[in-house]
PDB file as gemmi writes it, atoms N, CA and C in Angstrom:
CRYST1    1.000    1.000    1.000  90.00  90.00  90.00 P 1                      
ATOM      1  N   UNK A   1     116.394 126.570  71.249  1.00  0.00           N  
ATOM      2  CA  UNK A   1     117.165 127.314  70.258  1.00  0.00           C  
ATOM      3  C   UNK A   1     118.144 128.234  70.972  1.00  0.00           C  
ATOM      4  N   UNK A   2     119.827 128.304  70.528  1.00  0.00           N  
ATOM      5  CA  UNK A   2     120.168 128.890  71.180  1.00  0.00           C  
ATOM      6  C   UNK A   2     119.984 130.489  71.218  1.00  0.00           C  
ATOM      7  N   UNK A   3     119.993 131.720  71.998  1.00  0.00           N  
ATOM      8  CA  UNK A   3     119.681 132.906  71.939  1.00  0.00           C  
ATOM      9  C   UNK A   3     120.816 133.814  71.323  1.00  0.00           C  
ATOM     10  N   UNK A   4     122.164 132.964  71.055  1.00  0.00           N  
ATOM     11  CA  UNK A   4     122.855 133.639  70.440  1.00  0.00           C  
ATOM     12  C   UNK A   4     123.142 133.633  68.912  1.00  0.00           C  
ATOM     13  N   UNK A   5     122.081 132.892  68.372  1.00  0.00           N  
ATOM     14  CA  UNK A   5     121.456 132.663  66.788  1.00  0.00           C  
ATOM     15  C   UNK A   5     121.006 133.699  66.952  1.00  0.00           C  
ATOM     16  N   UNK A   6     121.119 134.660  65.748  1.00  0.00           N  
ATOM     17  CA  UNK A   6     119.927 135.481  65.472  1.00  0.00           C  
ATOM     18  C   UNK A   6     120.158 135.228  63.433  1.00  0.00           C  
ATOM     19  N   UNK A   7     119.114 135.909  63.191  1.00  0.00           N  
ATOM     20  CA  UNK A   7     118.788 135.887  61.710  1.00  0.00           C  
ATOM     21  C   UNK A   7     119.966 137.054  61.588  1.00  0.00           C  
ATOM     22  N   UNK A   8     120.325 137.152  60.494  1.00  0.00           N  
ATOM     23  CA  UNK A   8     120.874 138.256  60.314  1.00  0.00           C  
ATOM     24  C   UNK A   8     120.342 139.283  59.637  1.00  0.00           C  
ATOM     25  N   UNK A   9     121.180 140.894  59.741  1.00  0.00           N  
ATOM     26  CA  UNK A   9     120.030 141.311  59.174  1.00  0.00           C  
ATOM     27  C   UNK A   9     119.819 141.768  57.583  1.00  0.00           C  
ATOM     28  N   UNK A  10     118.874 142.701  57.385  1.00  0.00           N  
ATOM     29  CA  UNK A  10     118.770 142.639  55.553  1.00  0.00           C  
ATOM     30  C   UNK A  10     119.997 142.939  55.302  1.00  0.00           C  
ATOM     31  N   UNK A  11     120.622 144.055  55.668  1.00  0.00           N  
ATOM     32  CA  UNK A  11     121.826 144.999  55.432  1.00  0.00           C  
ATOM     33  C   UNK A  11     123.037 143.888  55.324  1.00  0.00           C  
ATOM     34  N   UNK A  12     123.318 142.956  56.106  1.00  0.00           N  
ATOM     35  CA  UNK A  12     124.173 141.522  56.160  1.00  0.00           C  
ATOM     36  C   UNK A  12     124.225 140.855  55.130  1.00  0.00           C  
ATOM     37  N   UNK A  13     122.822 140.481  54.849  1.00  0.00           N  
ATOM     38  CA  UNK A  13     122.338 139.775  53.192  1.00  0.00           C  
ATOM     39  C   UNK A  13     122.713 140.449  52.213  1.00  0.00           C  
ATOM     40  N   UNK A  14     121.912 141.687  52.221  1.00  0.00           N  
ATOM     41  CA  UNK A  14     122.707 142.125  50.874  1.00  0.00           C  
ATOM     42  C   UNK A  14     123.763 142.245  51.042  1.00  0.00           C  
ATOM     43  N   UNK A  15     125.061 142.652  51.962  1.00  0.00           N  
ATOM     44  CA  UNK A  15     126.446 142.447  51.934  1.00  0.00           C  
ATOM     45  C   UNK A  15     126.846 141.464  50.932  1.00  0.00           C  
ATOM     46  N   UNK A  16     126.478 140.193  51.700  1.00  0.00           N  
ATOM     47  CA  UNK A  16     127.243 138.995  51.686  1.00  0.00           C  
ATOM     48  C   UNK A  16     126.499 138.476  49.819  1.00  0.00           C  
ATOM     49  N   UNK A  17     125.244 139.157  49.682  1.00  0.00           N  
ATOM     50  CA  UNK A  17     124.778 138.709  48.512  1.00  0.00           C  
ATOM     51  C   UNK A  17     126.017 139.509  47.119  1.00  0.00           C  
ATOM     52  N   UNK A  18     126.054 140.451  47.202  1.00  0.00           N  
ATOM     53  CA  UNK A  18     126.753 141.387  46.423  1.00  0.00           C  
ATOM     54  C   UNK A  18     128.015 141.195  46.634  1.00  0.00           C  
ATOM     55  N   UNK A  19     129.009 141.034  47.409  1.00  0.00           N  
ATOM     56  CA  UNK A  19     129.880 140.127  47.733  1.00  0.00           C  
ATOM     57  C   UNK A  19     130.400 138.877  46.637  1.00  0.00           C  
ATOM     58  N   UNK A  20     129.126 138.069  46.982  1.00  0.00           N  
ATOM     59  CA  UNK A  20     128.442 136.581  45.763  1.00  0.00           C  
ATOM     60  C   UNK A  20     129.410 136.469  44.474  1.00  0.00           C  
ATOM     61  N   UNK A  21     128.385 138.797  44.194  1.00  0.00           N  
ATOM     62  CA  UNK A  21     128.929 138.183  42.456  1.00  0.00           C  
ATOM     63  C   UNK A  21     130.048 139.589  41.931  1.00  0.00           C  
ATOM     64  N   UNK A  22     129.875 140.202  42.780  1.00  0.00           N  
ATOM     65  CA  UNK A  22     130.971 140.885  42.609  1.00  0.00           C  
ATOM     66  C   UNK A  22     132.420 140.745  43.295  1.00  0.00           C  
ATOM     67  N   UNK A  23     133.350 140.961  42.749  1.00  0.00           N  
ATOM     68  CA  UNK A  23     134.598 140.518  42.767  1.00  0.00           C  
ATOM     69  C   UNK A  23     135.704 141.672  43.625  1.00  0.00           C  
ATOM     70  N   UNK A  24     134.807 142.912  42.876  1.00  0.00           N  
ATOM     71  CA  UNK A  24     135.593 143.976  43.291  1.00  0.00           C  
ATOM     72  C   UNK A  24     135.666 144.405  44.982  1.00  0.00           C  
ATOM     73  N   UNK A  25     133.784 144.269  45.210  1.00  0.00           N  
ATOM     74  CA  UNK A  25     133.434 144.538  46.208  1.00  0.00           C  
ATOM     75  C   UNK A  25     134.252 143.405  47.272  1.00  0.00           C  
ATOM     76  N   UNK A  26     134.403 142.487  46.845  1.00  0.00           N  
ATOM     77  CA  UNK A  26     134.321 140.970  47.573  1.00  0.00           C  
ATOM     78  C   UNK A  26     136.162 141.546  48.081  1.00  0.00           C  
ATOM     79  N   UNK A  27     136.711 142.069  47.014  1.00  0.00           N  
ATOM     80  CA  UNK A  27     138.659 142.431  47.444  1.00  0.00           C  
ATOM     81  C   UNK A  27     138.440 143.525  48.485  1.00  0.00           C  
ATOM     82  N   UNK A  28     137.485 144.694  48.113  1.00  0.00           N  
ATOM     83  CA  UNK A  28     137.193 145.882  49.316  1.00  0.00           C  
ATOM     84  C   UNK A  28     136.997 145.015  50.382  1.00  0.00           C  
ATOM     85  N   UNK A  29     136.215 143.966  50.697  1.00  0.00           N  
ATOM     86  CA  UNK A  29     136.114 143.153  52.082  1.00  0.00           C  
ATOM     87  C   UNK A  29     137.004 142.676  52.763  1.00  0.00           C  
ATOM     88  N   UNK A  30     137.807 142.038  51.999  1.00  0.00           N  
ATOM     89  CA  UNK A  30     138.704 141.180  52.713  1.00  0.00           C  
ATOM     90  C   UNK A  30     139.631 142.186  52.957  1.00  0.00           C  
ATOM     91  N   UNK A  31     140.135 143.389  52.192  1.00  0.00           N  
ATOM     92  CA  UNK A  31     141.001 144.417  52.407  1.00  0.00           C  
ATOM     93  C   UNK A  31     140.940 145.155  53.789  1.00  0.00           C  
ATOM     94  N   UNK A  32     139.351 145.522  53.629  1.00  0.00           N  
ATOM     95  CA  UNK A  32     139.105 146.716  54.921  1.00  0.00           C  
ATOM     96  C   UNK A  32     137.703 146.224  55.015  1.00  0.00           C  
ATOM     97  N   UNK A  33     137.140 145.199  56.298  1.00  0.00           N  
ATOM     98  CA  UNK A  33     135.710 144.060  56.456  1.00  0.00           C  
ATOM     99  C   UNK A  33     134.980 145.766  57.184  1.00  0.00           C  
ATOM    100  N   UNK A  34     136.220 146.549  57.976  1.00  0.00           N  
ATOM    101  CA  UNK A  34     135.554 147.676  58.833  1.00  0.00           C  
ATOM    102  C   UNK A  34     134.592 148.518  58.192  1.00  0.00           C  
ATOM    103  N   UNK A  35     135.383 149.105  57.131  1.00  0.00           N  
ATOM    104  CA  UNK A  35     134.485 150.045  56.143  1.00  0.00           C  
ATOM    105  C   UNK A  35     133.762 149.492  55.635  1.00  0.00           C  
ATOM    106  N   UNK A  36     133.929 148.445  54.943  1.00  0.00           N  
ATOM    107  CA  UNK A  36     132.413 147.782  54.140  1.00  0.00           C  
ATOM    108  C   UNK A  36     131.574 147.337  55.029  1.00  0.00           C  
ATOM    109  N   UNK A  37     131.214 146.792  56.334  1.00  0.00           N  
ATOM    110  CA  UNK A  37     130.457 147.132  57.235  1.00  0.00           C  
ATOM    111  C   UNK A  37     130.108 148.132  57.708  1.00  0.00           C  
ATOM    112  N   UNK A  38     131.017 149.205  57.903  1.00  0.00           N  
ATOM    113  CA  UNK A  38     130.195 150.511  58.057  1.00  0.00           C  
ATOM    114  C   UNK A  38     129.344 151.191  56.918  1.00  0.00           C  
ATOM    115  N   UNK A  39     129.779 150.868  55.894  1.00  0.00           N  
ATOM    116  CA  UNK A  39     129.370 151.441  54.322  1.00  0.00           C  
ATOM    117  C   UNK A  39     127.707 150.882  54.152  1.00  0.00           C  
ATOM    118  N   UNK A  40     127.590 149.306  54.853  1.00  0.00           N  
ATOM    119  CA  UNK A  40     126.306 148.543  54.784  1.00  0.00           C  
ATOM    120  C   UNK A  40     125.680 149.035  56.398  1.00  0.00           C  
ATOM    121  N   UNK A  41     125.845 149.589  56.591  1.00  0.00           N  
ATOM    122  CA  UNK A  41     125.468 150.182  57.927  1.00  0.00           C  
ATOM    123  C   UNK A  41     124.663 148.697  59.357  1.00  0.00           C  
ATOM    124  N   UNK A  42     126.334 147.676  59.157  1.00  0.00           N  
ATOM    125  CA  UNK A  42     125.911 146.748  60.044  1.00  0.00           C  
ATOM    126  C   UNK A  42     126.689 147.111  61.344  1.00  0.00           C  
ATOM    127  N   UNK A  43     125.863 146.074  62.420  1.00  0.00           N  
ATOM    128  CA  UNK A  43     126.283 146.402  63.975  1.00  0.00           C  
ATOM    129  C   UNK A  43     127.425 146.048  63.831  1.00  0.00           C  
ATOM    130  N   UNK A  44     127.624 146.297  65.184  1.00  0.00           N  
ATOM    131  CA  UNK A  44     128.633 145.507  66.400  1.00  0.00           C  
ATOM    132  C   UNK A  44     129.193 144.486  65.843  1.00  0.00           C  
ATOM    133  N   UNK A  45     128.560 143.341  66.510  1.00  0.00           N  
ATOM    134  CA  UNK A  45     128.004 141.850  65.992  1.00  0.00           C  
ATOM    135  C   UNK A  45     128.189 141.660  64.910  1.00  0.00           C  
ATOM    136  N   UNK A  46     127.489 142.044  64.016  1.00  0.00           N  
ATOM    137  CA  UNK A  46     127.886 141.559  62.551  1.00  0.00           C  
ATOM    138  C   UNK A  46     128.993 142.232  61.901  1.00  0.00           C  
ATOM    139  N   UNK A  47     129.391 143.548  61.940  1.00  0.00           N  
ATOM    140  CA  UNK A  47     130.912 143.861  61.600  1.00  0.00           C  
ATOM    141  C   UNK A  47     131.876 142.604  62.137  1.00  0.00           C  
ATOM    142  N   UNK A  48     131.852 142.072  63.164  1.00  0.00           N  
ATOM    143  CA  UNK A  48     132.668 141.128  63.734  1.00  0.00           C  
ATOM    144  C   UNK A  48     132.619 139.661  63.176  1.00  0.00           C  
ATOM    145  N   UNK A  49     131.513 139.571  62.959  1.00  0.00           N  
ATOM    146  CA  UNK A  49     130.956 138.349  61.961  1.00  0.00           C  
ATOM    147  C   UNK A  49     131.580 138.557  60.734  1.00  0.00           C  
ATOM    148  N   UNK A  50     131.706 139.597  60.053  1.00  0.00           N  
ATOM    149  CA  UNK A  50     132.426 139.554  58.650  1.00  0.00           C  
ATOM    150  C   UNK A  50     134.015 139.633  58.800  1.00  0.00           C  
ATOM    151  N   UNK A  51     134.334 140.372  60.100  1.00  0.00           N  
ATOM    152  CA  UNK A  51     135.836 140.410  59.742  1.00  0.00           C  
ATOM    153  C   UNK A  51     136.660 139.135  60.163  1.00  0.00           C  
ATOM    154  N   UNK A  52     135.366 138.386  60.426  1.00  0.00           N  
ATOM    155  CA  UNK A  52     136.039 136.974  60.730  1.00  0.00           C  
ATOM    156  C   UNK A  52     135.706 136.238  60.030  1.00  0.00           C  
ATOM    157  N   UNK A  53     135.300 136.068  58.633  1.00  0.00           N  
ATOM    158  CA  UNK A  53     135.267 135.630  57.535  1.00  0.00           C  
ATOM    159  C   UNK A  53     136.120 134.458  57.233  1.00  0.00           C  
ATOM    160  N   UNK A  54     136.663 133.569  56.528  1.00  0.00           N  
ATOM    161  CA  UNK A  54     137.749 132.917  56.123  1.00  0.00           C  
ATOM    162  C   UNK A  54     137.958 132.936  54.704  1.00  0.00           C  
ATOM    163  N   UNK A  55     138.706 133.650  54.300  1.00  0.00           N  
ATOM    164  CA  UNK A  55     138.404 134.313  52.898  1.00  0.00           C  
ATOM    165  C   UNK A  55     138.655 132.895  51.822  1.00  0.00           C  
ATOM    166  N   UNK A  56     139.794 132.163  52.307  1.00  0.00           N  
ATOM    167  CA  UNK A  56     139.860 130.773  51.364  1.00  0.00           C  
ATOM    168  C   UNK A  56     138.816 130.061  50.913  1.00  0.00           C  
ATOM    169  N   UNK A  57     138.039 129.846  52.528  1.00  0.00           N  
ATOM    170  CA  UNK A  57     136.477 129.049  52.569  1.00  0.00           C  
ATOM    171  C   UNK A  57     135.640 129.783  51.290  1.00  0.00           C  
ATOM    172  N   UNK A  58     135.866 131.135  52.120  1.00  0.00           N  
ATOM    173  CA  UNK A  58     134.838 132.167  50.880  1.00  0.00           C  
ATOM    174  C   UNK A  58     134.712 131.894  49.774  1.00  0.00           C  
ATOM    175  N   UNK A  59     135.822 131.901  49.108  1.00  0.00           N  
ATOM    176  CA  UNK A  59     136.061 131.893  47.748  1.00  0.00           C  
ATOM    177  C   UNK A  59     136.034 130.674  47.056  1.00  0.00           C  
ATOM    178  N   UNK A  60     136.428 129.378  48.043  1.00  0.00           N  
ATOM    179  CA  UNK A  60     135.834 128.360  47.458  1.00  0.00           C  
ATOM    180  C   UNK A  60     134.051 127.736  47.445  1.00  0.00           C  
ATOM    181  N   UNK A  61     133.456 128.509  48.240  1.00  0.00           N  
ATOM    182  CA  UNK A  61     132.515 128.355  48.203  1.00  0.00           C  
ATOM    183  C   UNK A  61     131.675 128.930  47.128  1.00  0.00           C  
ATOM    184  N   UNK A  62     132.318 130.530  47.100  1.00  0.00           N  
ATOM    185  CA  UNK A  62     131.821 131.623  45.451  1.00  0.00           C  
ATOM    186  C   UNK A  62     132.354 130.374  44.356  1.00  0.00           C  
ATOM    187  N   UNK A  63     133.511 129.557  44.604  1.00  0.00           N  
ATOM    188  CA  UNK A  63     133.410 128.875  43.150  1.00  0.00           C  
ATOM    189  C   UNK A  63     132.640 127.729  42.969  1.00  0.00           C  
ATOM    190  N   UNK A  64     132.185 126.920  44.302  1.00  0.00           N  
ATOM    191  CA  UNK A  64     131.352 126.300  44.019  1.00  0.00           C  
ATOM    192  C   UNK A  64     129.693 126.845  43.751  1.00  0.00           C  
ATOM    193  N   UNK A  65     130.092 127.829  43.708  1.00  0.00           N  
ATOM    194  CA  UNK A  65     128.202 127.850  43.654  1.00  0.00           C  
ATOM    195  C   UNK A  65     128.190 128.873  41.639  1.00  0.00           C  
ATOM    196  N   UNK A  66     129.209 129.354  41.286  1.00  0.00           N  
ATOM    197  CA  UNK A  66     129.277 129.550  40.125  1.00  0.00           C  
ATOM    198  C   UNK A  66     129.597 127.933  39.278  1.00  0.00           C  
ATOM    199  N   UNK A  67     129.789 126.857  40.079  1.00  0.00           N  
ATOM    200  CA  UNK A  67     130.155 125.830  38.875  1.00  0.00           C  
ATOM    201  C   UNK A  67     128.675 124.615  39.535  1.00  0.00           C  
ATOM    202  N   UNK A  68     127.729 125.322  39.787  1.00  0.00           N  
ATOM    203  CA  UNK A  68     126.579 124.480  40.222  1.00  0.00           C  
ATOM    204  C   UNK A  68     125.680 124.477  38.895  1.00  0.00           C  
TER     205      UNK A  68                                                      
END                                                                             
């Protein structure tokens, strides 16, 4: 397994969960990924993980999983 997998952590999940279904929160992200990672009180690492997001992917993915 590689060692640069890690689980992520709760604080990540709920990000990315709330994110999901809110819309508002989801525009604060893509606007400013810095503050809403600091706001969810994530690392290093995962601040960097979100601000590298692909917001197109994102959002087509939020629509596929609302038309499941």
């Amino acid at each position: 397994m590689d060692s640069e997998r890690r689980l992520p952590s709760r604080q990540l999940v709920e990000l990315i969960s709330r994110v999901l279904l809110d819309s508002e929160l989801r525009e604060k992200l893509f606007a400013d990924p810095e503050t809403i990672a600091r706001a969810f009180d994530l690392g290093p690492d995962e601040t960097q993980r979100v601000k590298r997001l692909d917001r197109q992917r994102f959002e087509q993915r939020v629509a596929a999983l609302r038309s499941a």
